[in-house]
N, C-alpha and C positions, 0 to 999 in steps of 0.2 A: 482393589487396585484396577482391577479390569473395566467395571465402570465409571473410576474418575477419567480412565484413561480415552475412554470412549466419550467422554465429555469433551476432554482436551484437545481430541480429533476430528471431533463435531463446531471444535470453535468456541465451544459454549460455557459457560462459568458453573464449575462444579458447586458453587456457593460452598458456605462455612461450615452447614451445616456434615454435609459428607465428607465435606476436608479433617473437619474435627472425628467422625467417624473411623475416619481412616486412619488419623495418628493415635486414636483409643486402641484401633486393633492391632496395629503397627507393634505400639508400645507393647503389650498385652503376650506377642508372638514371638518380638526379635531379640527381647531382653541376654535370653542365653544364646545366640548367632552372636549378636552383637558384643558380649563380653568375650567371645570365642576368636574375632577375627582381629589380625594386627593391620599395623601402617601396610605392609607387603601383599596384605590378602588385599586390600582395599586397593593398591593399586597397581597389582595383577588385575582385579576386576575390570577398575579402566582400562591397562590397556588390552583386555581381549576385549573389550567394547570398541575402540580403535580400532582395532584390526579387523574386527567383523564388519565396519563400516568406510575400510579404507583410508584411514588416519583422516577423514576430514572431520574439521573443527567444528563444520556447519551442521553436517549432518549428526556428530557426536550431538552437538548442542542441543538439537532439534530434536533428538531422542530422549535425552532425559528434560528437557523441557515439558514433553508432553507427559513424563511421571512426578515432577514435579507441579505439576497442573494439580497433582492428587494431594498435594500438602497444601499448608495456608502458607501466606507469605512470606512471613519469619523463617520459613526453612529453605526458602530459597537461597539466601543467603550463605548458608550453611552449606549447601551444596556447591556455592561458588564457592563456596572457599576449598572445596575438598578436591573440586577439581582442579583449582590452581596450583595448587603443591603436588598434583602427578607428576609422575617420571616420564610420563610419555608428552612428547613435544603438542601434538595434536589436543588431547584433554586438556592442556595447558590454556591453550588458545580458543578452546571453548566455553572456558570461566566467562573471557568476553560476552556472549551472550546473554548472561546475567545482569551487564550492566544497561539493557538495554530492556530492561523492567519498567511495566507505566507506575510501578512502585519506589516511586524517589527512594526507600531506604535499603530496597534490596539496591535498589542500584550502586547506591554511593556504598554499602556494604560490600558489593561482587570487585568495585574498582579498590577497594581498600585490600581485598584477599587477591587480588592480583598485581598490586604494588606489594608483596609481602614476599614474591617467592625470593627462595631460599640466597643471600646474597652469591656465594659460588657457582648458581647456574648461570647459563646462559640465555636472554634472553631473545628470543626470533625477531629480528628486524618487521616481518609482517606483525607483529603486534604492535610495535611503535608505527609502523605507516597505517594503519589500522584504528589504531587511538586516537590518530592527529587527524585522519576521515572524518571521524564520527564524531568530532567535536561539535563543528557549528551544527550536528543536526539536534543536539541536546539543546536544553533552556540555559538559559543564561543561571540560572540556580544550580543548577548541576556544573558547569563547566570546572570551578575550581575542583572537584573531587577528579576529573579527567586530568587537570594541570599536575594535578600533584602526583600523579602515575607516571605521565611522561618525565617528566624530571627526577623521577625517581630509578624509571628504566631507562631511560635513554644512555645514559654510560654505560649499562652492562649488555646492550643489543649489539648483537652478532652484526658483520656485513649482511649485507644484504646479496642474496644469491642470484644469478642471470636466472631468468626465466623466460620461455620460450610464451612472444605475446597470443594472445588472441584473434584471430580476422573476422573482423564484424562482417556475415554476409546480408543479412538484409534484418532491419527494422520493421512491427508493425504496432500499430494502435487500432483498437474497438473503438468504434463511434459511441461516444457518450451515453448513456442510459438516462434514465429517469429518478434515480437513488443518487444520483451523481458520482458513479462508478465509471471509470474507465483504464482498461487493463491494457498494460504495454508487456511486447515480446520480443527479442533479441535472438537471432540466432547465428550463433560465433563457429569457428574452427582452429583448432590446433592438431597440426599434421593431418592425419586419417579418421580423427573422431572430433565430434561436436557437442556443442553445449547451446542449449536452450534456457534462456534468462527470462522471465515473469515478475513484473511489479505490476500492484493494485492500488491507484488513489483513486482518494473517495471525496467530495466536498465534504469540508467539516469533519473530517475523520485524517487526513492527510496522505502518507504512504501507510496503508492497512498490510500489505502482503509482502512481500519478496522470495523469490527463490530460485535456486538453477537447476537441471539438470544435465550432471554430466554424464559425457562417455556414451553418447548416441552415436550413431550410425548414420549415414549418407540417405538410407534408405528409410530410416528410422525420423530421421530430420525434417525430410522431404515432406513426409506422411503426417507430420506433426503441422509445417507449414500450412497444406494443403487443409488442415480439418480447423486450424483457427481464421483462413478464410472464410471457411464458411460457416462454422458455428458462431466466430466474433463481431461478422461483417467490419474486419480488418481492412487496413489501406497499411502499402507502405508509408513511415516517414523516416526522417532523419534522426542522425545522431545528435543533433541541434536540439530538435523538437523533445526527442526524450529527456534531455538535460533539461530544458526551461520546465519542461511537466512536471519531471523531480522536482526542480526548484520552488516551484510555485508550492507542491504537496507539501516538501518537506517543512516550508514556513506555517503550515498549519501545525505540522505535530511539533513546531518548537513552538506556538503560540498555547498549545494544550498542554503541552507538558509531560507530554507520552511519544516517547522515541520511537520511530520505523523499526521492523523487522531486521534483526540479527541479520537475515539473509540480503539486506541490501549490499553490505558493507559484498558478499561473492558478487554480488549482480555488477557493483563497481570497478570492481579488479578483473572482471572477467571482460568487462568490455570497456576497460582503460580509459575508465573516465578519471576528470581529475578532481581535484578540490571540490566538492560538487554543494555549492553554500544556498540555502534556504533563501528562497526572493520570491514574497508576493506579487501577483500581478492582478489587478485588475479587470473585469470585465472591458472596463471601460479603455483601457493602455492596452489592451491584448488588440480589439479589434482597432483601434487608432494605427496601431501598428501593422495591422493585417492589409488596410487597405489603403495605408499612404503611400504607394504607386502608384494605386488607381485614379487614372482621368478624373477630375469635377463630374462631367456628367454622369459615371458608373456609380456615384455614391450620394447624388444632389436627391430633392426631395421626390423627385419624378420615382428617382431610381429605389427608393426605400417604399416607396405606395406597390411598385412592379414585386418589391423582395417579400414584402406581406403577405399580397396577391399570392403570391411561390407558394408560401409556408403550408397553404391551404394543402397541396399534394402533398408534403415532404414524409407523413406516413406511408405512402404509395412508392415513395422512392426511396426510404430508408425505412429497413425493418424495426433497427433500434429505437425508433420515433414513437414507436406502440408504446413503449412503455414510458412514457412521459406523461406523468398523473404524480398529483400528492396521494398519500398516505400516510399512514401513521394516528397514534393518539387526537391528536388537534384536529384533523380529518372526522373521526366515530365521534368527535364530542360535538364538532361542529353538525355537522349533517343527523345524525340519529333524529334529533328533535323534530325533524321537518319531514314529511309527507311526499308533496309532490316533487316532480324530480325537476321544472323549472325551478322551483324554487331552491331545491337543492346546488342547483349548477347558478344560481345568482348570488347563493353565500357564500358559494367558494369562488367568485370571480369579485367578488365587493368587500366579502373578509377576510378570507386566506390569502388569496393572491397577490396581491397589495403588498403586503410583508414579505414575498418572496419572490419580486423582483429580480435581484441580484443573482440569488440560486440560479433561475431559468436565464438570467444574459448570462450568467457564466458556462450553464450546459449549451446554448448556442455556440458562445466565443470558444469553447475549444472545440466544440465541431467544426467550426468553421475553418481553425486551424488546423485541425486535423486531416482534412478535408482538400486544403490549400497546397499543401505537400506533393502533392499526385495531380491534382486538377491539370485536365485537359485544355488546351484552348478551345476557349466558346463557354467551358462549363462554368457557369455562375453560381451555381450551389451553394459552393464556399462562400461568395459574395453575397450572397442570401441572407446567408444564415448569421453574417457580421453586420447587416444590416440591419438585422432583427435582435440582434444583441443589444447594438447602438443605441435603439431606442427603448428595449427592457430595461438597460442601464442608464436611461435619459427621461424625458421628462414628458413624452407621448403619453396620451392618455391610454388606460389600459383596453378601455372600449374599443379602441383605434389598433388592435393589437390583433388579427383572428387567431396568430398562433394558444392566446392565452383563453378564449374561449374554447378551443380543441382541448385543451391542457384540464379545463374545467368539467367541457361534458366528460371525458376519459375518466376524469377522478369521479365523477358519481358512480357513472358503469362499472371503475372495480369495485364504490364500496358497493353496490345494488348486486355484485356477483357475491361479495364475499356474505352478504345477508344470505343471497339465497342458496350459497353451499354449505354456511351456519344453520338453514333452519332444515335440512334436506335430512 
């Protein structure tokens, strides 16, 4: 248990192989526990599990998710369902987290054991505004299994109770990476204590992360600001910019098929966003829209040869910038074969690159937006960097690009480092 769980907390897929391990020993130990314990021992369990963690849903969730890491997927299921028939309101509401598995069957299973509970309870109105959230962020496959929940609770949900809102004090965002990773942070107040909100989209992966914490401190807050400054090379932006971010992400994980983090649905309630519906955007739409204030002459051809020109520093002025190199598989298969390291930085600029166009206009266009938020008068950066979008996303030839030979030597020199820390 202790090493599936330190998988679970690593991120990392315990494989079949240990899962199966672990319900042989499971099976093997619990047989006379488990004939021993009733409905009441089971959910006394839960809720002193509640209690230890404060009745929240999230964090119940997120605790036995990571012990559920240690079973294979079929049992996840099972688990939803055992928490949806707790006595305790919180357990209740953290069955939700189950439906929100990149396993269509646990999923439509966890919504099925939570349209089930007992008809004489009552159901918490945050379940129903909860459900109806997290619809559009599902695939259109899944959505009837959400339909038939609501309609199922929806006459037995409680009113809905005042709740004292949240005040957004300031938004920030990381400049883009080279993995196409960029992590947004919120940080809110309710009376004397604060809560700290974190999501992570990733290209091609869509919303990866979510989570909050609560119950910080002024001083505690401050100090948290202060070290994503500087460890994220953070900017502030808007509560605008984090919604279209969302939106863009989350149209990837309905494209895939695998739902955002349990913990969005807190990151949403905590900072009173609304309806929040999955909408791609374009490289190509994102900076159209970035610079259609701008003058003819700030964006005419003059102005795109000057934004080129720029790119040539943009390591020297943004840290994030370093790490703008491919990697991966296609990387070692491509290059390994080749010798010299010209020739290695002209097969990743004539083979690889070529096809990954769009990726590198997309990591510009949201720096650029990102970027545009705070922009000083006079600083062009932002306009730089939408100009070098423009034509990653356009029909420039790639020779004509210095950013994408920076992009090319980079990616030799990691794999030329990762060779000689492999052969070291």
């Amino acid at each position: 248990m202790l090493m599936a769980r330190a998988f679970a907390r690593a991120e990392l897929d315990p494989g079949r192989i240990l899962q199966q391990a672990m319900m042989t020993a499971m099976e093997a130990q619990s047989r006379p526990v488990a004939a021993a314990m009733t409905a009441a021992d089971i959910s006394d369990h839960f809720a002193k599990l509640a209690a230890a963690l404060n009745n929240d849903p999230f964090e119940i969730y997120a605790e036995l998710a990571t012990t559920a890491a240690a079973f294979p997927p079929e049992h996840h299921a099972a688990m939803a369902g055992a928490l949806a028939i707790s006595d305790s309101e919180a357990v209740r509401e953290a069955a939700l987290g189950f439906a929100f598995s990149p396993d269509p069957a646990v999923s439509a299973a966890a919504l099925v054991a939570i349209s089930r509970q007992g008809p004489a309870s009552s159901v918490s109105s945050k379940v129903i505004d909860r459900l109806v959230r997290m619809r559009p962020w599902l695939s259109e496959a899944r959505r009837p299994n959400i339909d038939i929940v609501i309609r199922t609770l929806r006459p037995r949900a409680a009113l809905p109770l005042s709740v004292e809102r949240w005040e957004i004090r300031t938004i920030l965002a990381s400049l883009c990476d080279g993995a196409g990773a960029q992590s947004l942070f919120a940080l809110a107040k309710r009376g004397r204590r604060f809560a700290l909100s974190s999501v992570l989209v990733k290209t091609e992966v869509g919303v990866a992360d979510a989570w909050v914490r609560d119950g910080i401190t002024k001083g505690e807050a401050d100090a948290l600001v202060t070290e994503i400054f500087a460890g994220a090379e953070a900017v502030e932006v808007s509560i605008g910019f984090l919604e279209r971010r969302l939106a863009d992400a989350l149209a990837i994980n309905v494209a895939r098929d695998v739902p955002p983090p349990f913990g969005l649905l807190q990151v949403a309630e905590t900072l009173g966003i609304g309806m929040l519906q999955p909408e791609s955007i374009s490289p190509s739409v994102l900076v159209e829209a970035l610079i259609a204030d701008l003058a003819p002459a700030r964006i005419d051809t003059a102005a795109a040869v000057a934004a080129h020109r720029a790119s040539v520093g943009w390591e020297q002025e943004f840290e994030t910038v370093t790490s703008w190199f491919e990697a991966g598989v296609a990387v070692e298969e491509l290059l390994q074969p080749l010798r010299m390291r010209k020739r290695r930085i002209e097969a990743v600029c004539t083979q690889l690159l070529p096809t990954r166009r769009t990726f590198w206009a997309e990591r510009c266009a949201w720096m650029a937006a990102t970027l545009k938020e705070t922009a000083a008068e006079g600083d062009d950066s932002w306009r730089d960097l939408a100009l070098v979008a423009r034509d990653l996303a356009g029909q420039r030839p790639l020779d004509e690009i210095p950013l994408i030979a920076r992009i090319a030597a980079a990616t030799v020199e990691a794999f030329e480092e990762r060779k000689r820390a492999a052969a070291a």
